[in-house]
C-alpha atoms as a printed R data frame, in Angstrom:
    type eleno elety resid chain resno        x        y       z
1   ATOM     1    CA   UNK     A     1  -55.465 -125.324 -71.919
2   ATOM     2    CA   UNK     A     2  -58.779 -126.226 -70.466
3   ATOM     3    CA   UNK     A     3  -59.656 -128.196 -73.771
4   ATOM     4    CA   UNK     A     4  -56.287 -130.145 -73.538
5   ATOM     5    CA   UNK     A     5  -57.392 -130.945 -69.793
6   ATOM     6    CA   UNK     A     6  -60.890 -132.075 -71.195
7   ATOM     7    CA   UNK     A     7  -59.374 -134.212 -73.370
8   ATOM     8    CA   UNK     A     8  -56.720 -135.812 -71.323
9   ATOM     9    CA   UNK     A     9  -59.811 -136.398 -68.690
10  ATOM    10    CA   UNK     A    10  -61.817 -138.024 -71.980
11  ATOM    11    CA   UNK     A    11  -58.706 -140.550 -72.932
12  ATOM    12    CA   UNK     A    12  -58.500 -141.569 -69.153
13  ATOM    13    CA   UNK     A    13  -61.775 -142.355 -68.810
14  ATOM    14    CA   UNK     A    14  -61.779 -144.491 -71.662
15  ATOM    15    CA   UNK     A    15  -58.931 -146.664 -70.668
16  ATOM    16    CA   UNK     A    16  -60.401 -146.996 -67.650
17  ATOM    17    CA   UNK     A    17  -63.261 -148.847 -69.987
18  ATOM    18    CA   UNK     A    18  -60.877 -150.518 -71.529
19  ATOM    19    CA   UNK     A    19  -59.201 -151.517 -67.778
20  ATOM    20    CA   UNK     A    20  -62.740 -152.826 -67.375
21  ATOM    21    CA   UNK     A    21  -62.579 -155.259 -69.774
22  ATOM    22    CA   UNK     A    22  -60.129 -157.000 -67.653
23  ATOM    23    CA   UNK     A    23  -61.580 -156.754 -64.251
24  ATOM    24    CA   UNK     A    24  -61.594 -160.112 -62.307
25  ATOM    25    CA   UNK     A    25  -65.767 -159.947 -61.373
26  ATOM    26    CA   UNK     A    26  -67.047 -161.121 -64.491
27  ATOM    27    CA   UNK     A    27  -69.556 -158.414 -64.032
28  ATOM    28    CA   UNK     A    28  -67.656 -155.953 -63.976
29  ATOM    29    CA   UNK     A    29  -66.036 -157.286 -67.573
30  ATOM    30    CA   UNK     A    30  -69.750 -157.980 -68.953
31  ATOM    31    CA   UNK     A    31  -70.433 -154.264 -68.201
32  ATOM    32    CA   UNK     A    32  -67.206 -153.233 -70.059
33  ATOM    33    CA   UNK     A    33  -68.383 -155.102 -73.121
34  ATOM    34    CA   UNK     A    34  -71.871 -153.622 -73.534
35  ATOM    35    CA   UNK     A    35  -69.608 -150.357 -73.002
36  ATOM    36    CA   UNK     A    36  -67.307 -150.572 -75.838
37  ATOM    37    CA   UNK     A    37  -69.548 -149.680 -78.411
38  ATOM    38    CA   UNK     A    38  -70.116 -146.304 -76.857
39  ATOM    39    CA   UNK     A    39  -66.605 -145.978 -76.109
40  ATOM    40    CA   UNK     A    40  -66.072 -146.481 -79.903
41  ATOM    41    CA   UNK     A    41  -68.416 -144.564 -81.377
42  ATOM    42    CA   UNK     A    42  -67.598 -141.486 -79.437
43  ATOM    43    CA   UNK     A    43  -63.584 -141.696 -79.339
44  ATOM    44    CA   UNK     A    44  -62.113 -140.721 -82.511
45  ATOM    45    CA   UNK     A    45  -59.178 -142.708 -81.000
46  ATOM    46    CA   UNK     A    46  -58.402 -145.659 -83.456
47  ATOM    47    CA   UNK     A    47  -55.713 -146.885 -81.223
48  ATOM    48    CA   UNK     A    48  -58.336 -147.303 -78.393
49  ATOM    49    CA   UNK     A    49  -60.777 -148.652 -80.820
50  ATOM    50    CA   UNK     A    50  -57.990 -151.121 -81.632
51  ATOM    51    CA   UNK     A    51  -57.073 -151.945 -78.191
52  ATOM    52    CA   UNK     A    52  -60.734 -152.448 -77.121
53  ATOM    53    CA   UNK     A    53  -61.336 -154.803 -80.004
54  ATOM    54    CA   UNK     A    54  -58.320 -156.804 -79.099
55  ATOM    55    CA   UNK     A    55  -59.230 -157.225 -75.739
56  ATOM    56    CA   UNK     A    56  -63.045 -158.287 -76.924
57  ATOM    57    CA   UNK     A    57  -61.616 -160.751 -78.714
58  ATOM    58    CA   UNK     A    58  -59.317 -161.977 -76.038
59  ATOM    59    CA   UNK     A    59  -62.521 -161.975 -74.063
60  ATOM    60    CA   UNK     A    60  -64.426 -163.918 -76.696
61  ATOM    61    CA   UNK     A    61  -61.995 -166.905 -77.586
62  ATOM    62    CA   UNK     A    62  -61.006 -167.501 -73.760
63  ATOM    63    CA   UNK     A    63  -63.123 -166.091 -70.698
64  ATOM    64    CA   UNK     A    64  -64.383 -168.117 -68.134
65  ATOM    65    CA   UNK     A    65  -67.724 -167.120 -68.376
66  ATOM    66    CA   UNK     A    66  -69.867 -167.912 -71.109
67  ATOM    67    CA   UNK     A    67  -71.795 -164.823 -70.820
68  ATOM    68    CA   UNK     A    68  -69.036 -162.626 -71.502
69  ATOM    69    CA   UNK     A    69  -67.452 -165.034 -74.018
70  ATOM    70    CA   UNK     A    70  -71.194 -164.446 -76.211
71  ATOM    71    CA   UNK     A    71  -71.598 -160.557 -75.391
72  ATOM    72    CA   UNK     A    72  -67.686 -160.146 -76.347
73  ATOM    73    CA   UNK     A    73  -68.381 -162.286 -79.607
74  ATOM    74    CA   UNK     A    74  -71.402 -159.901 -80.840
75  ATOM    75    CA   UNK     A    75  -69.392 -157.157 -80.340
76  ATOM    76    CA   UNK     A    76  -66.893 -158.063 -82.497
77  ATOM    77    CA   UNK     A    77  -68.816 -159.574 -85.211
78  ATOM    78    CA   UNK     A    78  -71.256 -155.927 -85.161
79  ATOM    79    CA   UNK     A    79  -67.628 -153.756 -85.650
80  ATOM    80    CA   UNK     A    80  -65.947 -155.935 -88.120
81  ATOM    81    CA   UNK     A    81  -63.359 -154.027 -88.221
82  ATOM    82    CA   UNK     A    82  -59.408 -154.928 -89.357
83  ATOM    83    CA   UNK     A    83  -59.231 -157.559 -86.523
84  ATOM    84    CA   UNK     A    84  -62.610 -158.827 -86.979
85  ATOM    85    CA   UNK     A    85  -62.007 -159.593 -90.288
86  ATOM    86    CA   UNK     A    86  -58.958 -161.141 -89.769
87  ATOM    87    CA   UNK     A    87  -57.847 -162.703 -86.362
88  ATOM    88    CA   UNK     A    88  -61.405 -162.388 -85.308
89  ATOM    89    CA   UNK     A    89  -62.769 -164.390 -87.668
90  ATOM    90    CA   UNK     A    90  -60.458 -167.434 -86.989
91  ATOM    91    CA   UNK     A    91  -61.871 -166.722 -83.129
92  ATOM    92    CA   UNK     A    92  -65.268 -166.222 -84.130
93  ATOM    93    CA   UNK     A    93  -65.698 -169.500 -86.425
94  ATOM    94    CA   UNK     A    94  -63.933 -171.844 -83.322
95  ATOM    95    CA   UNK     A    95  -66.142 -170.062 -80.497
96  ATOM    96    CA   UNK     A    96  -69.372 -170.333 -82.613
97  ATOM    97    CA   UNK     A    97  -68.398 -174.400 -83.785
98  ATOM    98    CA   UNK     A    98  -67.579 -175.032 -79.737
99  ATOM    99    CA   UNK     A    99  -71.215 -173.262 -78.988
100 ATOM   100    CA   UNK     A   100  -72.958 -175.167 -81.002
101 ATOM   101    CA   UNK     A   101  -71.106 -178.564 -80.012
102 ATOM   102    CA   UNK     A   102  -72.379 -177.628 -76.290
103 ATOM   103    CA   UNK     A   103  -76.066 -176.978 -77.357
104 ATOM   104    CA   UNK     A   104  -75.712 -180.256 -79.929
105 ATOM   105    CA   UNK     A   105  -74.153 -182.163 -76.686
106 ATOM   106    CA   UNK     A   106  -76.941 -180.872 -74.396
107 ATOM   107    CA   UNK     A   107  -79.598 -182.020 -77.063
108 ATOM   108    CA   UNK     A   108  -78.185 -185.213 -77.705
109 ATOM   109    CA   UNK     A   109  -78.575 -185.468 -73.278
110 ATOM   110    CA   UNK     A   110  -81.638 -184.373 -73.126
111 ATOM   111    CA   UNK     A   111  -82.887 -186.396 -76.114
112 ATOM   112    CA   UNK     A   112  -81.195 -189.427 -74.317
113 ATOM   113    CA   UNK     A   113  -82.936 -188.896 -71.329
114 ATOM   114    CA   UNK     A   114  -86.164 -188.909 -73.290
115 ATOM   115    CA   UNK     A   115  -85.693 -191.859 -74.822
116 ATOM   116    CA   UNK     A   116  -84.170 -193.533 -71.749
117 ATOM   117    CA   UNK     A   117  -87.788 -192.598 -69.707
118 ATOM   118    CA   UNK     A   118  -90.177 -194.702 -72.188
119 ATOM   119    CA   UNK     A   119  -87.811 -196.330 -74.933
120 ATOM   120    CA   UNK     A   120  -90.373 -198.774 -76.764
121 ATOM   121    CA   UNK     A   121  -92.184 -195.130 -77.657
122 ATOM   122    CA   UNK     A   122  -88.878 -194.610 -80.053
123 ATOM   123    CA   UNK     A   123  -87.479 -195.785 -83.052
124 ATOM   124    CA   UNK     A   124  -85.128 -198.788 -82.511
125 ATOM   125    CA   UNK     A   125  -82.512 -197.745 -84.221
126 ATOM   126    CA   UNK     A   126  -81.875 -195.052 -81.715
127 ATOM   127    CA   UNK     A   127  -83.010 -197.180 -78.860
128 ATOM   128    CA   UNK     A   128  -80.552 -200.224 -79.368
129 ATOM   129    CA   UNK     A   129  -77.742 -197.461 -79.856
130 ATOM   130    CA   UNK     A   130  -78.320 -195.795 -76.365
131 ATOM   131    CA   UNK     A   131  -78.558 -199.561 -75.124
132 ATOM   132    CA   UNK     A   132  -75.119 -200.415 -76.204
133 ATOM   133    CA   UNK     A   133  -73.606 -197.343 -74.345
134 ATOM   134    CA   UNK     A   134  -75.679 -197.986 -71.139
135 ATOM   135    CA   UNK     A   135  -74.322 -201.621 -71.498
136 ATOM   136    CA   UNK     A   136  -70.635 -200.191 -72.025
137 ATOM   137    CA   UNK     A   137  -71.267 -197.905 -69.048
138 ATOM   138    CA   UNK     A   138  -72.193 -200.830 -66.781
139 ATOM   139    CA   UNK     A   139  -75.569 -199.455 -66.973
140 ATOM   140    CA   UNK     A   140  -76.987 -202.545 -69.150
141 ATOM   141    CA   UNK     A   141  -80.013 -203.368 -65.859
142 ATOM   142    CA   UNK     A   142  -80.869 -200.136 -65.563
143 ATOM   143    CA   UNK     A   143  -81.817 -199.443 -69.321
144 ATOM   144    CA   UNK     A   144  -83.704 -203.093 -69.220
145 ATOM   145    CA   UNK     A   145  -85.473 -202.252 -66.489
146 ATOM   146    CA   UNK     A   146  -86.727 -199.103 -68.075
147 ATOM   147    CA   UNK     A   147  -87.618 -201.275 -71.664
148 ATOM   148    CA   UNK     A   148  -89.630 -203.652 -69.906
149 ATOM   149    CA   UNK     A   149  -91.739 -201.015 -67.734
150 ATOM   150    CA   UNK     A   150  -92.235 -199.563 -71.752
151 ATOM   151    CA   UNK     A   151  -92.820 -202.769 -73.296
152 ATOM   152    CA   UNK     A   152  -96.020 -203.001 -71.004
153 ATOM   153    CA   UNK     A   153  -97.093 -199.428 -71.061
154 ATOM   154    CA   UNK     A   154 -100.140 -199.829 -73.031
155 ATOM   155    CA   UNK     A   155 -100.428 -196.342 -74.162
156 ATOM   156    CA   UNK     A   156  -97.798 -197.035 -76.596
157 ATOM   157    CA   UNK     A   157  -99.085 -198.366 -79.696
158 ATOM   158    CA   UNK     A   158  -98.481 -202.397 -79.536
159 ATOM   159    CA   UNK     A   159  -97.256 -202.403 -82.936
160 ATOM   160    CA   UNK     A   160  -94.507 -199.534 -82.298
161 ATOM   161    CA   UNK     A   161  -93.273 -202.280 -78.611
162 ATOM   162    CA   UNK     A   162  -93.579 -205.174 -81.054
163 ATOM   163    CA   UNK     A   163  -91.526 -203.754 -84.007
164 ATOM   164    CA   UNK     A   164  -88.583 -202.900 -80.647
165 ATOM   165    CA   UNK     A   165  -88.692 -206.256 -79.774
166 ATOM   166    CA   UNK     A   166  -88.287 -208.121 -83.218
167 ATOM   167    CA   UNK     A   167  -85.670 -205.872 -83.968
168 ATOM   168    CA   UNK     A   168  -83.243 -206.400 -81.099
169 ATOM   169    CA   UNK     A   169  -80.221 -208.795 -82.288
170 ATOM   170    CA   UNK     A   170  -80.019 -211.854 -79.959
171 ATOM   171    CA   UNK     A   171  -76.172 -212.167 -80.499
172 ATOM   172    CA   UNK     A   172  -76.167 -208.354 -79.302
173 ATOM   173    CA   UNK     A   173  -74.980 -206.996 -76.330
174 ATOM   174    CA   UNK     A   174  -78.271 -206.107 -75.665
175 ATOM   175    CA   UNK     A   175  -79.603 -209.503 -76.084
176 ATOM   176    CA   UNK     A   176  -76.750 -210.715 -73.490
177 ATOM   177    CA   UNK     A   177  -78.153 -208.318 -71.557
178 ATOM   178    CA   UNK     A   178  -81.697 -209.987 -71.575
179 ATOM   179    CA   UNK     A   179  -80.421 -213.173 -71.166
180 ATOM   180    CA   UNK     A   180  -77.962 -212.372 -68.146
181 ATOM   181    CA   UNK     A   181  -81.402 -210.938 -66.642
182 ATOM   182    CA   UNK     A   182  -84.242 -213.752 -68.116
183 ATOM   183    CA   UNK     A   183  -85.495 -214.321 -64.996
184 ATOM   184    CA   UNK     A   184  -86.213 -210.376 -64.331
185 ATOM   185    CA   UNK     A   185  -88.126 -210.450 -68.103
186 ATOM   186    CA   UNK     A   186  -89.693 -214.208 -67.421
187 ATOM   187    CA   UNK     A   187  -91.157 -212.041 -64.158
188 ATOM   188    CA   UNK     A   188  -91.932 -208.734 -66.043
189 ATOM   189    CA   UNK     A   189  -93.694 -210.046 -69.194
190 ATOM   190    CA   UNK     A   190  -96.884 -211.451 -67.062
191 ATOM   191    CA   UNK     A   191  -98.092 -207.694 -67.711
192 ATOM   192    CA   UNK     A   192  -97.342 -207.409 -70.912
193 ATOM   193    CA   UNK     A   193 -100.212 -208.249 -73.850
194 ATOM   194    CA   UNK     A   194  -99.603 -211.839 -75.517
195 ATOM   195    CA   UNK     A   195  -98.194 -210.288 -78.942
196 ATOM   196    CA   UNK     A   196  -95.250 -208.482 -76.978
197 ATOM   197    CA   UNK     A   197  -95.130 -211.874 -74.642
198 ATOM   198    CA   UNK     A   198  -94.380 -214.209 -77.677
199 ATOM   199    CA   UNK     A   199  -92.439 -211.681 -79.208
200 ATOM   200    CA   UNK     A   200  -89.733 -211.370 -76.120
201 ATOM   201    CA   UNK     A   201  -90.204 -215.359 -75.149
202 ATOM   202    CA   UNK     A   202  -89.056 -215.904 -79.081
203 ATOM   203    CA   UNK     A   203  -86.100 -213.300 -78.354
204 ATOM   204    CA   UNK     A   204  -85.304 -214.762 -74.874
205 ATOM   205    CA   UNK     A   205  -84.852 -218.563 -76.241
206 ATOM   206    CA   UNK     A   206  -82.639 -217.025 -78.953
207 ATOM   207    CA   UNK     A   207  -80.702 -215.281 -76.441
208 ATOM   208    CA   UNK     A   208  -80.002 -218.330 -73.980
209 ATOM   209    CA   UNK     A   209  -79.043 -220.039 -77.234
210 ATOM   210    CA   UNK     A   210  -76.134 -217.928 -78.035
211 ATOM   211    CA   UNK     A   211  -74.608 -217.125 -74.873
212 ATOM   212    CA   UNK     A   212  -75.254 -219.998 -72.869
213 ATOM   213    CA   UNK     A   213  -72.985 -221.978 -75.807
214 ATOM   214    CA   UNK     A   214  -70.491 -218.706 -75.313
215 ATOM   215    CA   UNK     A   215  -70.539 -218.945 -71.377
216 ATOM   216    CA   UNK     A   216  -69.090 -222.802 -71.585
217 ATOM   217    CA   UNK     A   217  -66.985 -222.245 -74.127
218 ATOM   218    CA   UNK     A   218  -65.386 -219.452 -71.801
219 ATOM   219    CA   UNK     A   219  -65.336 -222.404 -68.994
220 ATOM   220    CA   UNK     A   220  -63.476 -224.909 -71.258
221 ATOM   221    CA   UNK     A   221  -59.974 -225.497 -70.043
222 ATOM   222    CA   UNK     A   222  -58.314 -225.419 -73.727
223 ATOM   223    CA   UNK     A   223  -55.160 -227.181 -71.938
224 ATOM   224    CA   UNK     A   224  -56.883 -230.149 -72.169
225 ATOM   225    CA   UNK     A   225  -58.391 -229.969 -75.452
226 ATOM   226    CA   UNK     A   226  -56.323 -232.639 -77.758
């Protein structure tokens, strides 16, 4: 009788682990997970091992908290047991691909920043595509303010600011940018070294070419072209 009673007292107290899995503090939920493996090892319940790895992978594929998402994720992956290997491997694959956008996405920000900071210190291929999305984000002066400032840091080889330079496209967006703002780089390039100088003057009058013969074609009236 007492062993019945023991055991009745053992199932309770593992469904209240299991209850724990689901408690609103995500605390509370984190502590469940780090529980279940106990809970599993010990029961010789598979219906509670089956419930708790359900609700682990509930926990994994949609809980608030990243924390628990990642504890709840290890769990299943270290049972791999019938669900694991079936649903929870469809859950597993999307959580891991959307963790590893987020840490790509938070590189790629981070990287960004970098290059945004001292952008003549970077490849221009990479440079003139982070200008074109500044310019599309109506941040085009802000991203030429921070090339000039680079263009006359001297610590960066002068070869490295000429190659940026010579390879920004004057028909560009970036090179409407410069010419929109030629006064700002007329002003700015007094403290730059006379290879960068000629190099952005040659750029600039290539510039003002282009777009000043766009800007009055856009102020043609073509009603009264005949």
């Amino acid at each position: 009788m007492a062993e019945a009673e023991n055991q009745s007292q053992g199932a309770t107290s593992w469904w209240k682990r299991l209850e724990k899995l689901r408690h609103p503090n995500f605390r509370r939920r984190l502590e469940g997970v780090g529980e279940t493996e106990k809970a599993v090892r010990d029961s010789a319940d598979k219906t509670l091992a089956d419930h708790l790895e359900a609700e682990l992978i509930k926990l994994a594929n949609g809980d608030e908290n990243p924390a628990v998402r990642d504890a709840a994720f290890r769990q299943v992956l270290k049972w791999g047991g019938p669900l694991a290997l079936g649903v929870g491997v469809a859950v597993g694959a999307a959580y891991l691909g959307a963790k590893v956008w987020s840490e790509q996405r938070l590189r790629s920000q981070q990287e960004i920043e970098k290059i945004l900071d001292n952008p003549a210190a970077y490849g221009p291929k990479r440079v003139i595509r982070i200008a074109e999305v500044a310019i599309r984000l109506g941040r085009g002066d802000h991203f030429l303010d921070k090339l000039l400032s680079s263009l006359a840091n001297n610590e960066i080889n002068l070869k490295v600011r000429r190659d940026m330079v010579t390879a920004i496209n004057p028909h560009s967006s970036l090179g409407a940018e410069l010419y929109r703002h030629e006064a700002m780089c007329a002003a700015r390039m007094e403290d730059m070294p006379r290879e960068i100088k000629n190099a952005l003057q040659k750029l600039l009058r290539q510039a003002r070419e282009t777009h000043s013969e766009r800007d009055k074609l856009k102020d043609l009236d073509l009603k009264k072209i005949h």
